[in-house]
N, C-alpha and C positions, 0 to 999 in steps of 0.2 A: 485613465487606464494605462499602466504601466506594462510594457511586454516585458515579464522573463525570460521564457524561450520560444524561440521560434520555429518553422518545421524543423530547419536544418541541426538545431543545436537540440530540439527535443528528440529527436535521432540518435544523436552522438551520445547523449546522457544515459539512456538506454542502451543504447550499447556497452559505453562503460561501464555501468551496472550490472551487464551478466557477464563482464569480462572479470568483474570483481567475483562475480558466484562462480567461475568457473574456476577462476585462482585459488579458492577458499576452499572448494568444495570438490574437485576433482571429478570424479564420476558418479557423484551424487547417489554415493549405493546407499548411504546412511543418513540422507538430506531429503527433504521433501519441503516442495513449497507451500505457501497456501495463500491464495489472494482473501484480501477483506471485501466483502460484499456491502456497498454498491460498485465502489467507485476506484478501489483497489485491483479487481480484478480485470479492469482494461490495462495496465501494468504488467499485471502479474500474466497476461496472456500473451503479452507482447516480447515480455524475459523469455519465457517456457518456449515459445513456438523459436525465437532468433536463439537459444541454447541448444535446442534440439537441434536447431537446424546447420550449427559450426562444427557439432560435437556427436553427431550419430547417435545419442541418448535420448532413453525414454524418460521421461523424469514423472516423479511424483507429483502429480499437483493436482489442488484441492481447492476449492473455495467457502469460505467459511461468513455466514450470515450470523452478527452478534446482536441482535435488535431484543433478544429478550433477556441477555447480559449489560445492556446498556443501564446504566446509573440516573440516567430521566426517562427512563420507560415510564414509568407510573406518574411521572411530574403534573400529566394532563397538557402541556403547552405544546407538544406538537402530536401528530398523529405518527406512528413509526410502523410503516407494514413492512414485514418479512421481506427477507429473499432467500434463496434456497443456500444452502448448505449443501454442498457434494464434497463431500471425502470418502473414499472409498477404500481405505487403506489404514495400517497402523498409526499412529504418530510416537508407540510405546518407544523410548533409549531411541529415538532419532534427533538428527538434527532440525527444526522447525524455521525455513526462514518466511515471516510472517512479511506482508506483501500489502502498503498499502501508497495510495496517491499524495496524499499532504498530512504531514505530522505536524496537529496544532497542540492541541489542548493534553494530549498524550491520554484522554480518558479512553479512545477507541481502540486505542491498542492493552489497554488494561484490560478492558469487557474480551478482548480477541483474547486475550489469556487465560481470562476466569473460564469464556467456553471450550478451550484446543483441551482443559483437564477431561473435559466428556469425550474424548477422543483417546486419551491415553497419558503415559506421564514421556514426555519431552528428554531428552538429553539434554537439552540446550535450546533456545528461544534466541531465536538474531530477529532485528526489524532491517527493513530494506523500503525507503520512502524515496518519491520521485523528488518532492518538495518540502523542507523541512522548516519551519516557522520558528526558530529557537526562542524566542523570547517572549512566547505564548504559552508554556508550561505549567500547569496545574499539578502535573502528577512527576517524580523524577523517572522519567524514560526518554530515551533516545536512542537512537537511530544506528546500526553498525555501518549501514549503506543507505550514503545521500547523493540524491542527484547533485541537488541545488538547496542551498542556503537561504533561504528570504528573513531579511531582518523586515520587520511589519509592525504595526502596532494594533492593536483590537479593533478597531473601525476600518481597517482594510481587512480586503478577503482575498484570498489565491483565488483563481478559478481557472479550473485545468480545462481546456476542450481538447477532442479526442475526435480522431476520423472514423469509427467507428458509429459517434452519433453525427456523423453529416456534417463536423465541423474541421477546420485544420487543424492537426496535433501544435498546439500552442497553452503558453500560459500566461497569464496576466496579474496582477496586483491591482485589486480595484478599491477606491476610496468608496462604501456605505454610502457615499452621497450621489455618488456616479451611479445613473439604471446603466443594469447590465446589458451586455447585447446578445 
């Protein structure tokens, strides 16, 4: 098990990250976020709440479950239950920064596209990931806003933990051979 980040630099990266959305995006009258549901939206909560909290703003944010856009929904190999979907707002000529944890395979941010059309039509579509895998790519998409870089190969896995689920905000690169902890 390989440390990426640790509490202190998992801190700092997010911070940069809504230093970047607030440079980009000013008072976010025409911006709206939207975290990807599972595991995007511990990110995407942690941007909104440290942006609200520098900047006096309300901000739009949403959370968006793609589990019936997903392209092995019907494969039969794994079981995929819901999570909720809260959007409560336009997304119509707005800007969309799409909000997830690790960009691998770039399929989950394609299905997060094909659903944000049932919400409305977009100005513009940005991604914003904590941990980007470049050389994992199936599909060509990438990232406006990256934490962190991980060169990997398919038999490793990122695995983000998050204080939220009772662990420390850390992340690691684990070789498939290695059990997790």
């Amino acid at each position: 098990m390989k440390p990426i980040l640790d509490k202190q630099k998992f801190k700092v990266v997010i911070e940069r990250l809504a230093h970047q959305l607030i440079e980009n995006h000013s008072n976010f009258s025409e911006t709206v976020l939207i975290g990807l549901q599972p595991r995007g939206i511990f990110l995407a909560d942690r941007l909104v709440t440290y942006i609200e909290s520098i900047t006096n703003l309300h901000l739009q944010y949403g959370k968006l479950d793609i589990t019936f856009y997903r392209d092995d929904f019907n494969t039969g190999k794994e079981i995929h239950l819901p999570n909720q979907t809260e959007i409560d707002f336009s997304i119509e000529n707005k800007k969309v920064v799409l909000i997830d944890d690790v960009l691998f395979t770039g399929r989950t941010i394609r299905s997060a596209m094909d659903a944000l059309v049932d919400f409305g039509r977009p100005q513009a579509v940005e991604l914003l990931v904590l941990i980007d895998r470049r050389f994992s790519r199936q599909l060509p998409i990438q990232a406006d806003y990256t934490g962190v870089v991980v060169d990997s190969v398919r038999t490793q896995k990122v695995k983000v933990f998050w204080k939220e689920h009772g662990k420390n905000d850390e992340v690691f690169l684990i070789d498939n051979t290695v059990a997790e902890r």
